[in-house]
Residue, then its C-alpha position, 0 to 999 in steps of 0.5 A: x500500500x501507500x502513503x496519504x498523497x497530501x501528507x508531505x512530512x513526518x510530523x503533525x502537531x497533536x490535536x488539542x484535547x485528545x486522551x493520548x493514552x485512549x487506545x480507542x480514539x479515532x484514527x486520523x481522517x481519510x485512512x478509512x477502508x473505502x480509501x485503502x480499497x484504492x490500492x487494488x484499482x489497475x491504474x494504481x497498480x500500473x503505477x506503482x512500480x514507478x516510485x521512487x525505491x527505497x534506498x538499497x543502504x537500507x537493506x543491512x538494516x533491514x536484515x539486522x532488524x528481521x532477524x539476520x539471514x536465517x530469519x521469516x520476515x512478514x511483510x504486511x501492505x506488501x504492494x508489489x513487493x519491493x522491499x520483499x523481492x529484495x530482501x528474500x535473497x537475504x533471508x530464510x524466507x519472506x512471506x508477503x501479504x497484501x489485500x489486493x490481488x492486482x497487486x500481488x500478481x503484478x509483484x509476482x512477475x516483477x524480478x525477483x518475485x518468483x524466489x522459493x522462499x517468498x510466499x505472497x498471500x491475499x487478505x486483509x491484515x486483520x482476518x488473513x490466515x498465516x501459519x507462521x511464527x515469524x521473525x519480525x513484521x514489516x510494514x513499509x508505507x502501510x501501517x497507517x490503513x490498518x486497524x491497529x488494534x486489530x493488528x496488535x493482538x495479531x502480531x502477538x500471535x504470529x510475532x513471538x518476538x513483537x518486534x515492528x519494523x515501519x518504513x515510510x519513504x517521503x519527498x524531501x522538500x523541493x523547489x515545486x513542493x508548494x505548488x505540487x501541494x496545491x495541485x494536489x490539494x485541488x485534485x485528490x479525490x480524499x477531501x477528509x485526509x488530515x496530517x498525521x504522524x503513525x509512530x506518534x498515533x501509535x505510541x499515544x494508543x500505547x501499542x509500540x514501544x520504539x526500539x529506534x529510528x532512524x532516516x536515509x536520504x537519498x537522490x533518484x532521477x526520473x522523466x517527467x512523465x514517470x514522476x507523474x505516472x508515480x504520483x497516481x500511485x498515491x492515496x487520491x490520486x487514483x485515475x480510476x476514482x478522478x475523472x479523465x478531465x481532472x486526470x489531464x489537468x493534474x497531469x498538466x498541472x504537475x508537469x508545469x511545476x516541475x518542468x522548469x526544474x527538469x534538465x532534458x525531460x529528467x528531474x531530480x528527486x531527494x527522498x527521506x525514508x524513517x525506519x522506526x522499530x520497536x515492540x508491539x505491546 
């Protein structure tokens, strides 16, 4: 799954008035399931595979954290299975799930995603059924659409060691970033999204105990019409859900706000991607 495709940082300030240690409080607007379900539309898979990766200086790490190289690594939200495809030459074994079948069957013919110790399996986190036990869980860009209590008491049962791994990747501020809010503010189909931080939502619930963080950045360049291609991967920004009207005026707008940084038709994108982990409680 994905990031909210309005929410361009890490951190919000926390709404005044709410219990912090309330584990029921109502998550942030527009992570709701009818906005989740947007992850399996085709456009948003066609698109996925042009985001920008997550950095390869991470894949130590993330061995690290699952355990070390004999470890059973879940990966939960896998999309297309970018850091499952990667990581299962690196472990014992890798077992992917994620709730749109679209999804899977495009990470299966992606390189790497036909390895004999990766299993990719559909379902939703919270009723899926997986044998385990696993090393570690891996949420990278999909925590927030879950239901985290729900996820909690799952991952106590498959997880003997609790240990949560999260990975967000975001676009580090740019020249165009202003106007590229705006544009997206006007265009997305999400009009209840609101900022949030997960790791915040999720220790005020007291359902992670943070073991450590920390964040890479990193530099790709893409084409013009790739960076855009990638923006309808987002939260909102499905072409399924927009009008073929809205869908050219976003891409037109967008390709106006970043052309004139682009050299050659190329742009250059600096992405800062937190790892936090630590235990589930």
């Amino acid at each position: 799954m994905a990031d909210a495709a309005t929410e361009p940082a890490f951190t919000r300030d926390a709404a005044a008035g709410v219990c912090k240690a309330c584990k029921v409080q109502p998550k942030p607007r527009g992570l709701n399931r009818h906005y989740a379900e947007q992850f399996g539309d085709a456009s948003v898979v066609a698109a996925y595979t042009t985001r920008p990766p997550y950095p390869a200086a991470l894949d130590p790490l993330f061995v690290e954290l699952a355990g070390g190289p004999p470890a059973h690594l879940l990966d939960l939200g896998c999309g297309t299975g970018e850091l499952a495809r990667r990581l299962a030459p690196q472990l014992g074994a890798v077992t992917a799930v994620d709730q749109s079948a679209r999804m899977l069957a495009r990470a299966r013919a992606l390189p790497g995603g036909d390895a004999p110790n990766l299993t990719w399996i559909a379902g939703r986190v919270e009723d899926v059924v997986l044998a385990g036990p696993f090393s570690s869980a891996l949420s990278a860009e999909s925590v927030h659409w879950f239901d985290w209590a729900a996820l909690g008491r799952r991952l106590a049962a498959w997880v003997p060691s609790r240990r949560l791994i999260l990975a967000e990747r975001r676009d580090a501020p740019s020249p165009w970033s202003d106007q590229l809010a705006a544009v997206i503010g006007r265009f997305s189909t999400n009009r209840e999204f609101e900022s949030y931080d997960v790791v915040e939502e999720l220790t005020s619930r007291r359902l992670l105990a943070v073991e450590g963080r920390l964040t890479e950045r990193a530099s790709c360049a893409q084409s013009i019409d790739d960076y855009v291609t990638s923006l309808h991967s987002r939260n909102g920004l499905s072409r399924d859900r927009m009008t073929a009207e809205a869908a050219t005026a976003f891409d037109d707008a967008v390709r106006a706000a970043v052309g004139p940084y682009a050299v050659d038709g190329i742009v250059t994108l600096s992405t800062a991607t937190r790892v936090v982990w630590g235990r589930v409680e």
